[in-house]
VOKOL-437612 format. One line per 3 residues: number of its first residue (from 1); their letters; for each residue x, y, z of N, C-alpha, C. Coordinates in Angstrom, 2 decimals, padded with zeros to 5 digits. Layout:
NUM	a	X Y Z X Y Z X Y Z | ...;
This chain:
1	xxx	000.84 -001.20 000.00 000.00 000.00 000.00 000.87 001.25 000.00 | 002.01 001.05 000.65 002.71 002.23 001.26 003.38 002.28 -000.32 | 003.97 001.30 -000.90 004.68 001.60 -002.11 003.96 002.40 -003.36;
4	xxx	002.35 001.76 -003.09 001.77 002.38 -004.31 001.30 004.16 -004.35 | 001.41 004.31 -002.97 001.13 006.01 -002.52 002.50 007.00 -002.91 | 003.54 006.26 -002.86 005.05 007.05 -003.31 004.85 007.80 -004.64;
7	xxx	004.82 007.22 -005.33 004.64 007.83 -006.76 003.42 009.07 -007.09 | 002.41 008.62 -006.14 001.79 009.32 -006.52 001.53 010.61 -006.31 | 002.59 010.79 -004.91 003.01 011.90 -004.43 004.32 012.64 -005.13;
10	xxx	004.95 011.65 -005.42 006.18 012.45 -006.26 005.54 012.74 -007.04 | 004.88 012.39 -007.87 004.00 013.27 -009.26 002.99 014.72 -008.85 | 002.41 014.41 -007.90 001.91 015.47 -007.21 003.27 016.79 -006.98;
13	xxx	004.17 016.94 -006.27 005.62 017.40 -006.06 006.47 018.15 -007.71 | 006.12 017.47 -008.31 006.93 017.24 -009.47 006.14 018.42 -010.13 | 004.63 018.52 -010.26 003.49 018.60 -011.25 003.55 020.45 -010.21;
16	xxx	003.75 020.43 -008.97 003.72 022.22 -008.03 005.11 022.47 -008.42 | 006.24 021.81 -008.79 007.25 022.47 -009.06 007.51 022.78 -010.17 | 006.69 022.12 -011.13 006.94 022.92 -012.48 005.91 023.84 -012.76;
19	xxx	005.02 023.93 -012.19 003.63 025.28 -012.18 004.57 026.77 -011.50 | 005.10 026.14 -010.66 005.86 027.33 -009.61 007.16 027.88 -010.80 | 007.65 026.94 -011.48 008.82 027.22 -012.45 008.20 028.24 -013.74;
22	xxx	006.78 027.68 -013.94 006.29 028.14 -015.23 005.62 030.03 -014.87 | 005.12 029.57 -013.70 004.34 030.71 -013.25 006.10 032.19 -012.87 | 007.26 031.43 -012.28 008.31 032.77 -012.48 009.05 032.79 -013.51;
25	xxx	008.87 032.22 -014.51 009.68 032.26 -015.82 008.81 033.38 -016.26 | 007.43 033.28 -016.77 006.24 034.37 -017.15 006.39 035.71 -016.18 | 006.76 035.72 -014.95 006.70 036.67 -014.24 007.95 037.44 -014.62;
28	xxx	009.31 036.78 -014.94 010.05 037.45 -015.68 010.19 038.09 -017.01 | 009.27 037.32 -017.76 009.49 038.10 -019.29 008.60 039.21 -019.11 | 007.26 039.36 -018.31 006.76 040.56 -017.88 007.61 041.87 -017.46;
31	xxx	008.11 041.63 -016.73 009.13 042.36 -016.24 009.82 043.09 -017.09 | 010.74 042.36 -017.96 011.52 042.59 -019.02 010.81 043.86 -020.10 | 009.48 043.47 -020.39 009.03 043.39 -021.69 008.70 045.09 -020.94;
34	xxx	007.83 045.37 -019.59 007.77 046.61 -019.13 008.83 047.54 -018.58 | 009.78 047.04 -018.32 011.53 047.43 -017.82 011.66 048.19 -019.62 | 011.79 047.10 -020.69 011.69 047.50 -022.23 011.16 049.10 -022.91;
37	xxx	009.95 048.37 -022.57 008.83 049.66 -022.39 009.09 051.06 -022.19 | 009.18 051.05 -021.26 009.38 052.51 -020.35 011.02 053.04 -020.79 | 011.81 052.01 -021.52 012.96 052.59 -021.76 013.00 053.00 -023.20;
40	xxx	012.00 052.86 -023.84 011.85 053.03 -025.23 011.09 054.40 -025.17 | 009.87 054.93 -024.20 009.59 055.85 -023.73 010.39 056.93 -023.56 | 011.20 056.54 -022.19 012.18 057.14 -022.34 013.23 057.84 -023.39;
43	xxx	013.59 057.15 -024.04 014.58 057.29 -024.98 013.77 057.84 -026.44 | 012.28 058.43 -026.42 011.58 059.20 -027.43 011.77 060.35 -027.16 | 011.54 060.79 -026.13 011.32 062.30 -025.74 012.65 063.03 -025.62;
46	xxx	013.89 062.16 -025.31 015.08 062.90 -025.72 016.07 062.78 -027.10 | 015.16 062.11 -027.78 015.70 062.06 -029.16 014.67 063.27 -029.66 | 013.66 063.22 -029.47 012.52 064.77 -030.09 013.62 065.56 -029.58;
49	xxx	014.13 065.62 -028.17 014.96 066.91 -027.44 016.00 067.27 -028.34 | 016.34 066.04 -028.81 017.88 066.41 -029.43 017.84 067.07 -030.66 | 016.51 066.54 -031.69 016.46 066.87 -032.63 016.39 068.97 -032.78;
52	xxx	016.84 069.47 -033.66 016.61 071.15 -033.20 015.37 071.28 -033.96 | 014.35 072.06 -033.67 013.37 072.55 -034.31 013.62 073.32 -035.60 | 012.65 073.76 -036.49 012.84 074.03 -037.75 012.50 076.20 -037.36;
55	xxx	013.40 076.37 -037.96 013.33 077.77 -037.83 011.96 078.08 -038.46 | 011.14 079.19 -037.88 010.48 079.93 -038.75 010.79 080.72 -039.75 | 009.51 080.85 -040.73 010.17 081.53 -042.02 009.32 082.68 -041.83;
58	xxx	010.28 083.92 -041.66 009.48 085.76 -041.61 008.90 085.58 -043.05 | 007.73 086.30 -042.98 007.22 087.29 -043.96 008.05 088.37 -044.27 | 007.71 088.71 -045.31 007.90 089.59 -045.42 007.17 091.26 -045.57;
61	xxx	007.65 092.38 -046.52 006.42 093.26 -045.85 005.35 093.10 -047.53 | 005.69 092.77 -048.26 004.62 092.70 -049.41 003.80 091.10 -049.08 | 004.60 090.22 -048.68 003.68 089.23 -048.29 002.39 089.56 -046.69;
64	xxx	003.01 090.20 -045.82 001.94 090.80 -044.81 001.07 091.59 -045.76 | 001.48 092.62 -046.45 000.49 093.39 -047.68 -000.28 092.79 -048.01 | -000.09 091.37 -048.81 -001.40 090.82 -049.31 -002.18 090.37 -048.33;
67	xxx	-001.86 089.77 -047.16 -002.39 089.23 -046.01 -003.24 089.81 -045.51 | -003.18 091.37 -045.85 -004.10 092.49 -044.94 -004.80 092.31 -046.35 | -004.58 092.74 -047.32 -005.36 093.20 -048.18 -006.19 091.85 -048.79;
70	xxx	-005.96 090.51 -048.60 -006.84 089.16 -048.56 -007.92 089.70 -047.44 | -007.80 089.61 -046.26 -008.67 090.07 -045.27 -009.50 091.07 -045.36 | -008.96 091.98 -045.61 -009.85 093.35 -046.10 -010.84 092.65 -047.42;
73	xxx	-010.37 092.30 -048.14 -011.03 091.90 -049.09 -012.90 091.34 -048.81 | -012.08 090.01 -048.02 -012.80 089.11 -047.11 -014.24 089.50 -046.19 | -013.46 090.42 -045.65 -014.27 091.61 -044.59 -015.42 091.91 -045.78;
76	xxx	-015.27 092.87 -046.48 -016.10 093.89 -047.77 -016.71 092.61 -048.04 | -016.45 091.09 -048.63 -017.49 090.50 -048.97 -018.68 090.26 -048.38 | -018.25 090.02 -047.34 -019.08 089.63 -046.17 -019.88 090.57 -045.67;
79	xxx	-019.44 091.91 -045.54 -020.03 092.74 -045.50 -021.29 093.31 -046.36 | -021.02 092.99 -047.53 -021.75 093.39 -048.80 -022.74 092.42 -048.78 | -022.32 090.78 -048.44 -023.07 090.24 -048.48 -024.16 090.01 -047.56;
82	xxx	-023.86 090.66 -046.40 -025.00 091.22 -045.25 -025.71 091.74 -045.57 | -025.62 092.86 -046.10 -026.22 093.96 -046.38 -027.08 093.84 -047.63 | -027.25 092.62 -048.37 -027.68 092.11 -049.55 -028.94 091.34 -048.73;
85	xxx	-028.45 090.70 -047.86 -029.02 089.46 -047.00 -030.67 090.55 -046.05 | -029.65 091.72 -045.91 -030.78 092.35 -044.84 -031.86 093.52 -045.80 | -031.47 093.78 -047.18 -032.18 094.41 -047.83 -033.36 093.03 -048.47;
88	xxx	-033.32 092.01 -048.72 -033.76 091.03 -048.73 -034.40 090.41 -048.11 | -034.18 090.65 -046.82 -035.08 090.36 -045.78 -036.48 091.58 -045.57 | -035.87 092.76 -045.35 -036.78 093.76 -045.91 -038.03 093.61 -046.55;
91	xxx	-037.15 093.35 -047.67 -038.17 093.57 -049.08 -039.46 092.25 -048.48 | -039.02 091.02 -048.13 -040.08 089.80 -048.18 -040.84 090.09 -046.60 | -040.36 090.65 -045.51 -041.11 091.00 -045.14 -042.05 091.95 -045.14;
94	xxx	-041.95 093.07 -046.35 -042.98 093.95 -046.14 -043.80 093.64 -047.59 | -043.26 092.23 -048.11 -043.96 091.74 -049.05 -045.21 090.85 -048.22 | -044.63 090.65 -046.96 -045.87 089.51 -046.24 -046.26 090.67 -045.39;
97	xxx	-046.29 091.76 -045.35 -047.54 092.92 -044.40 -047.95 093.22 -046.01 | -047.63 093.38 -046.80 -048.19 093.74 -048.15 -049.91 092.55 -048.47 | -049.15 091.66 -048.09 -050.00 090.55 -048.42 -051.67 090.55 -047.29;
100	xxx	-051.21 090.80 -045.97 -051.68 090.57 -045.08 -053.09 091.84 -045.28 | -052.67 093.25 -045.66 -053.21 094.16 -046.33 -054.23 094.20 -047.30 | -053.39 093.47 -048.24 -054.37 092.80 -049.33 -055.03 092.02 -049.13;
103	xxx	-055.45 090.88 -048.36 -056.34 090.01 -047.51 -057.45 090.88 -046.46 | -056.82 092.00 -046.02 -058.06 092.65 -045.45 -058.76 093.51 -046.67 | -058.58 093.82 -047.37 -059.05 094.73 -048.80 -059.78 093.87 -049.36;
106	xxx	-059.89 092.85 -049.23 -060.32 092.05 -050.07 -061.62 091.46 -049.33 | -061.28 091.33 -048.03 -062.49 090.85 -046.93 -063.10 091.63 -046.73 | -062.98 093.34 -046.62 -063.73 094.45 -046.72 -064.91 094.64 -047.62;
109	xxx	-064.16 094.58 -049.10 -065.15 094.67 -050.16 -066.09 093.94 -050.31 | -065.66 092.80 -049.92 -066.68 091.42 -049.95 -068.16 091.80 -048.65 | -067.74 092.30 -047.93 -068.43 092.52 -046.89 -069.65 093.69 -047.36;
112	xxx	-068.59 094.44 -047.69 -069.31 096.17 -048.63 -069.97 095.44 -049.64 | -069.34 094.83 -050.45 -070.44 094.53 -051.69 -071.64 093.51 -051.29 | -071.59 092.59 -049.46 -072.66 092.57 -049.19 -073.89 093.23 -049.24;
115	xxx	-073.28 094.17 -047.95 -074.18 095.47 -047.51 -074.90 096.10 -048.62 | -074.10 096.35 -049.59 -075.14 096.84 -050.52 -075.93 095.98 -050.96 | -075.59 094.99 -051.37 -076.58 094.00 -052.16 -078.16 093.70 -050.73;
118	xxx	-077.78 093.89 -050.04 -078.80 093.72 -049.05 -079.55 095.19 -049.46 | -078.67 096.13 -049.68 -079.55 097.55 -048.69 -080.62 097.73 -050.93 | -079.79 097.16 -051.80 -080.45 096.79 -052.80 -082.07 096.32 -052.63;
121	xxx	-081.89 094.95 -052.21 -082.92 093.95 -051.50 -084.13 095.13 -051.00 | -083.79 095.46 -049.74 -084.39 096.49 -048.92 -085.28 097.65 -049.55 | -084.79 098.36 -050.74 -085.37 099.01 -051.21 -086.30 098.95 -052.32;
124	xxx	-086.16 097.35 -052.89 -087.06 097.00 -053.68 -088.07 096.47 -052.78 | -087.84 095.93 -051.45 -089.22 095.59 -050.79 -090.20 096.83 -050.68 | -088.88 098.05 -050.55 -089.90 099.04 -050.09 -090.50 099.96 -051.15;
127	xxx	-089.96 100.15 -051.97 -090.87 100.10 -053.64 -091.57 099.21 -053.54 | -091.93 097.94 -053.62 -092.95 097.43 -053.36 -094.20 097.69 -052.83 | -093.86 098.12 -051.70 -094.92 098.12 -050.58 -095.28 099.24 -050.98;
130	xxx	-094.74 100.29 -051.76 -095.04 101.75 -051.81 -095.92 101.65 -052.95 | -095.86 101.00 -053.76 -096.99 100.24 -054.92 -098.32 100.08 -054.34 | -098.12 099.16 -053.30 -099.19 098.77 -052.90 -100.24 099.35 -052.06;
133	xxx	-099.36 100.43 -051.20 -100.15 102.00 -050.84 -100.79 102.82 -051.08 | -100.31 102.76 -052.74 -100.66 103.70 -054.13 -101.98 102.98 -054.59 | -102.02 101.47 -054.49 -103.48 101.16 -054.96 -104.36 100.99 -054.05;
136	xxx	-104.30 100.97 -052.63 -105.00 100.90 -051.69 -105.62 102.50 -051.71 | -104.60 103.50 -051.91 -105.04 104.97 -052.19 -105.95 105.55 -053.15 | -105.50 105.01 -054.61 -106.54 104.47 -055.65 -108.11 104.20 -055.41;
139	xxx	-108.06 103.16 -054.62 -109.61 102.52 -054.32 -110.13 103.44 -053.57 | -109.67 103.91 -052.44 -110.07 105.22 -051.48 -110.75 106.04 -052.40 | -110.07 106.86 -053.24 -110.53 107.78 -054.02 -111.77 107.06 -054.59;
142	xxx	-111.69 105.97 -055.48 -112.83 105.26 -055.99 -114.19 105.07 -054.93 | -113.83 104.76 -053.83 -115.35 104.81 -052.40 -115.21 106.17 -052.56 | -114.76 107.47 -052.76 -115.16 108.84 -052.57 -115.83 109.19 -053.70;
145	xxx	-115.59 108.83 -054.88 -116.43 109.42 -055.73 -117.59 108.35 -055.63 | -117.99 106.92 -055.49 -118.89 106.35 -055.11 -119.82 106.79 -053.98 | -118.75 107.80 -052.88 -119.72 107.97 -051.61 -120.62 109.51 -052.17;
148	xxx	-120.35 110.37 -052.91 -120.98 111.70 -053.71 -121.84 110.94 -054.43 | -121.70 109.40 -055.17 -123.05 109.23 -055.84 -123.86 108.78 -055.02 | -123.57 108.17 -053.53 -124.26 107.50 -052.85 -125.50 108.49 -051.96;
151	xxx	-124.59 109.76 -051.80 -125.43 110.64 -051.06 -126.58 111.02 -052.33 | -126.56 111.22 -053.36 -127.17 111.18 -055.01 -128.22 110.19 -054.78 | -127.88 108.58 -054.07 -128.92 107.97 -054.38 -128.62 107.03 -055.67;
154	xxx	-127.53 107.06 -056.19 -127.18 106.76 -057.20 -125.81 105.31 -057.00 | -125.66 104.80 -055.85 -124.62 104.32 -055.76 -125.77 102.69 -055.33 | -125.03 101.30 -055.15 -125.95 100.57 -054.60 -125.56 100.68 -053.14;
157	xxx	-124.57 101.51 -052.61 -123.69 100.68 -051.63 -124.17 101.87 -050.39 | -124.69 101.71 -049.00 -124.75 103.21 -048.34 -123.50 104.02 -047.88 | -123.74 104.67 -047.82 -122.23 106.13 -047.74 -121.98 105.29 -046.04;
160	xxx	-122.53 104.53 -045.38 -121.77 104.35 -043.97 -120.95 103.19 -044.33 | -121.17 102.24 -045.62 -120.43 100.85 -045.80 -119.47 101.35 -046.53 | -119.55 103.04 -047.44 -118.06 103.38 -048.29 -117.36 103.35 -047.35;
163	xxx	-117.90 104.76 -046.50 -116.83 104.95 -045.25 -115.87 104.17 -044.82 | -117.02 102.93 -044.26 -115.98 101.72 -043.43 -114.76 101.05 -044.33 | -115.26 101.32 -045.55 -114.32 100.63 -046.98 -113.09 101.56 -047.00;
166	xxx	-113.61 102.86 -047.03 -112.12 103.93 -047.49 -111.30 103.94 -046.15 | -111.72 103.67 -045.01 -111.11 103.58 -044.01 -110.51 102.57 -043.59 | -110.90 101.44 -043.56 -109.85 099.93 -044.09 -108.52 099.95 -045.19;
169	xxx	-109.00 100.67 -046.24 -107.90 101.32 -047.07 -107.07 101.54 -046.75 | -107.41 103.40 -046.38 -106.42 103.48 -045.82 -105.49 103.28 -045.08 | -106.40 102.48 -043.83 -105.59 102.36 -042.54 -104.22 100.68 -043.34;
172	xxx	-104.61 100.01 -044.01 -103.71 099.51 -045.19 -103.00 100.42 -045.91 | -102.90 100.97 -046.68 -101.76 102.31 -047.15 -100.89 102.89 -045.87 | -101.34 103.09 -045.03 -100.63 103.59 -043.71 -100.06 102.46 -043.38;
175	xxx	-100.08 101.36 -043.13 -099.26 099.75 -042.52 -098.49 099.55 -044.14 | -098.47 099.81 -045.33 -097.52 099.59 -046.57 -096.80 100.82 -046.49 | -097.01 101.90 -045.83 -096.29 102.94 -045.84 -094.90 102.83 -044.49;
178	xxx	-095.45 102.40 -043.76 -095.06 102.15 -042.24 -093.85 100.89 -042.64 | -093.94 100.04 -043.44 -093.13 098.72 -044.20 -092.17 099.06 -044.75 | -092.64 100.29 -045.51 -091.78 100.80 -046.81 -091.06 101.53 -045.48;
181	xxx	-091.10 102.39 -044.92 -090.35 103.12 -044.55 -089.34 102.10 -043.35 | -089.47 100.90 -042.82 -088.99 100.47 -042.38 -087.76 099.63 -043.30 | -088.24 099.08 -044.54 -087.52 098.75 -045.08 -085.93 099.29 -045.83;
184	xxx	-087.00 100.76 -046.14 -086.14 101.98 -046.55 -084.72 102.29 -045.07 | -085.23 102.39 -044.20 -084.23 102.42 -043.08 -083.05 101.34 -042.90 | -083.70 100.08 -043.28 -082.58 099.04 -043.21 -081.71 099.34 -044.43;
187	xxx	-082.32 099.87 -045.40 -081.59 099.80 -046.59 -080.18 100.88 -046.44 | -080.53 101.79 -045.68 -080.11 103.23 -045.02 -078.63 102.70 -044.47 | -079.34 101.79 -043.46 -078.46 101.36 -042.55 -076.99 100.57 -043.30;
190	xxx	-077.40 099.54 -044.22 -076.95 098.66 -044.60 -075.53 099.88 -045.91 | -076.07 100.90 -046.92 -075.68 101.79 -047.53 -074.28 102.41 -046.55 | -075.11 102.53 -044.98 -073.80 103.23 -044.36 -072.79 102.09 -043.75;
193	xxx	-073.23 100.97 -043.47 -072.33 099.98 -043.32 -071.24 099.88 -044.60 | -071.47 099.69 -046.02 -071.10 099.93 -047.44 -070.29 100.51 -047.43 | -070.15 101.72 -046.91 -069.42 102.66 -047.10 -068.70 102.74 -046.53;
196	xxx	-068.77 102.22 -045.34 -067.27 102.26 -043.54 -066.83 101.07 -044.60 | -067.44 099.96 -044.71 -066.35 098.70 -045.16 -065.45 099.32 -046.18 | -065.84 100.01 -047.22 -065.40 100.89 -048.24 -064.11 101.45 -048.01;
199	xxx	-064.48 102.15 -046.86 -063.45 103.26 -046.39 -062.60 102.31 -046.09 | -062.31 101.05 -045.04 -061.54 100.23 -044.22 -060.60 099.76 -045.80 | -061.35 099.18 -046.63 -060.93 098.70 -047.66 -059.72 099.51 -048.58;
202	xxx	-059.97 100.94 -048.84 -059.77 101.59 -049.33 -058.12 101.97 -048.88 | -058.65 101.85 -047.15 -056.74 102.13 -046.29 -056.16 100.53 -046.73 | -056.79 099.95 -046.39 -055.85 098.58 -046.42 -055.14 098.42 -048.03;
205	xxx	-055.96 099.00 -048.98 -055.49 098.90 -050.27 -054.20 099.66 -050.13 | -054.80 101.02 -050.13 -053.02 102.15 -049.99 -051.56 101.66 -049.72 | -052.24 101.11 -047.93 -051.35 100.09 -047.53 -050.37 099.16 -047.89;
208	xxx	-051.43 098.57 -048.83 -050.89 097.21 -049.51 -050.18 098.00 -050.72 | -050.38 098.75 -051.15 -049.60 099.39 -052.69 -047.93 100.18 -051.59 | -048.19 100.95 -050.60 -047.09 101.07 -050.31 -046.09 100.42 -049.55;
211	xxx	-046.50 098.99 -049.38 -045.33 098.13 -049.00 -045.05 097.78 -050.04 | -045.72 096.94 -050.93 -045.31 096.56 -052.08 -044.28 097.80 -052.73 | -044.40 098.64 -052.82 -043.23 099.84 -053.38 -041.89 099.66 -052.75;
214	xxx	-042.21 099.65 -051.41 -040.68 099.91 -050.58 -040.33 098.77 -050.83 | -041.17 097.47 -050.88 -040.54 095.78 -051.08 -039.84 095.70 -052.45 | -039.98 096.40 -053.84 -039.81 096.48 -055.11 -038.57 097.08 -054.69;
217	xxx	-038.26 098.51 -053.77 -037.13 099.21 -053.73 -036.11 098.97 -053.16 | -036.32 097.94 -052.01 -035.56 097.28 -051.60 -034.98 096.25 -052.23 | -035.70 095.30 -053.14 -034.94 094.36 -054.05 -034.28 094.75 -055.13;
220	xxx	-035.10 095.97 -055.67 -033.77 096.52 -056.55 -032.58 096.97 -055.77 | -032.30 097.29 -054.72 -031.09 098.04 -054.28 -030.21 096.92 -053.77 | -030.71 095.98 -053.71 -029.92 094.26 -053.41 -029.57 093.82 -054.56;
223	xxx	-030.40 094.25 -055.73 -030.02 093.66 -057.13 -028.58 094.34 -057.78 | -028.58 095.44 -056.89 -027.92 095.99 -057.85 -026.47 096.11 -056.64 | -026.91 095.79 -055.51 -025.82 095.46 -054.98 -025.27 093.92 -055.38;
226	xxx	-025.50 093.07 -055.61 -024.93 092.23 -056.19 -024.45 092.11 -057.55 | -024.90 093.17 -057.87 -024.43 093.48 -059.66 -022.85 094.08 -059.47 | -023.03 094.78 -058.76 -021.80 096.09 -057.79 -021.21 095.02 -057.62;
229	xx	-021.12 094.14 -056.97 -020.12 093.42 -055.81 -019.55 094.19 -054.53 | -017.96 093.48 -054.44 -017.49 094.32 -053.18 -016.85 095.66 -053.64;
């Protein structure tokens, strides 16, 4: 028993001493390889040291000359081209209050050319009715010369049934008169509404024509600054 346990311990022995051999052989080339390292490091930064830097090369004074006068150049474009940029901006915004102008001018009239067309309406009702006053007035007269034949004796109808007749009449001519004149008032009304929308219309138009001008004057003066250049 005792013989067969020997070996198996020397192999055990054998098997930690070469792990222990393998594990500081590796621990040395580590070493080495970072010892290496850091000396290669080293030995960069004083070879850059050693090397001498490269002189600068002066300008001179016609080469600074162009240098300013590239820049200057540079400047004026940029400049010009601002100033192209902001006459441009100008112009399209007072092309969109131009617009905005023209949208109320346009909602005005529409409104005005309501009003009238109503206050139109209105006064043909009341011509109408004023027609119809006129023949109710008509017949009146007709029971008056009927009521002179009646007192005559000559009529079939008695002068107390004209009466009640010309007086129904009228009091009808007075209610078509009373219509008409109501109608006539709306029509009144509607005429002076017509005319404020008119007026509103009339500014917003102006309006709209003098942005549109300054927007035209402003794009020409961009046009022609880019024609110009710097």
């Amino acid at each position: 028993m005792g013989a067969q346990e020997e070996p198996l311990y020397r192999k055990k022995d054998f098997q930690k001493r070469s792990d222990d051999d393998i594990e500081a052989f590796l621990g040395r080339r580590e070493t080495q390889k970072t010892t290496q390292a850091e000396a290669d490091r080293t030995d960069k930064p004083s070879a850059a040291a050693q090397e001498p830097e490269p002189a600068k090369k002066e300008l001179s004074d016609d080469e600074h000359d162009d240098l300013i006068r590239q820049a200057r150049t540079g400047r004026a474009q940029a400049e010009a081209y601002h100033d192209v940029a902001q006459l441009r901006k100008k112009a399209h915004a007072n092309l969109h209050k131009a617009a905005k102008f023209y949208h109320k001018y346009k909602k005005n009239e529409a409104i005005a050319q309501k009003c009238s067309a109503r206050s139109v309406a209105y006064r043909e009702k009341a011509a109408a009715r004023r027609d119809r006053a006129k023949e109710y007035r008509m017949t009146v007269k007709e029971y008056e010369g009927e009521l002179k034949g009646a007192a005559q004796g000559s009529s079939d109808l008695s002068p107390e049934s004209l009466r009640t007749r010309m007086a129904h009449n009228e009091r009808k001519a007075a209610k078509q008169d009373e219509i008409a004149h109501k109608y006539e008032s709306r029509a009144a009304t509607q005429t002076e509404k017509a005319a404020k929308y008119r007026t509103r219309a009339a500014k917003s138009l102006e309006k709209n024509k003098l942005l549109e001008s300054e927007a035209r004057m402003y794009a020409k003066r961009a046009d022609i600054m880019e024609k110009a250049g710097p």
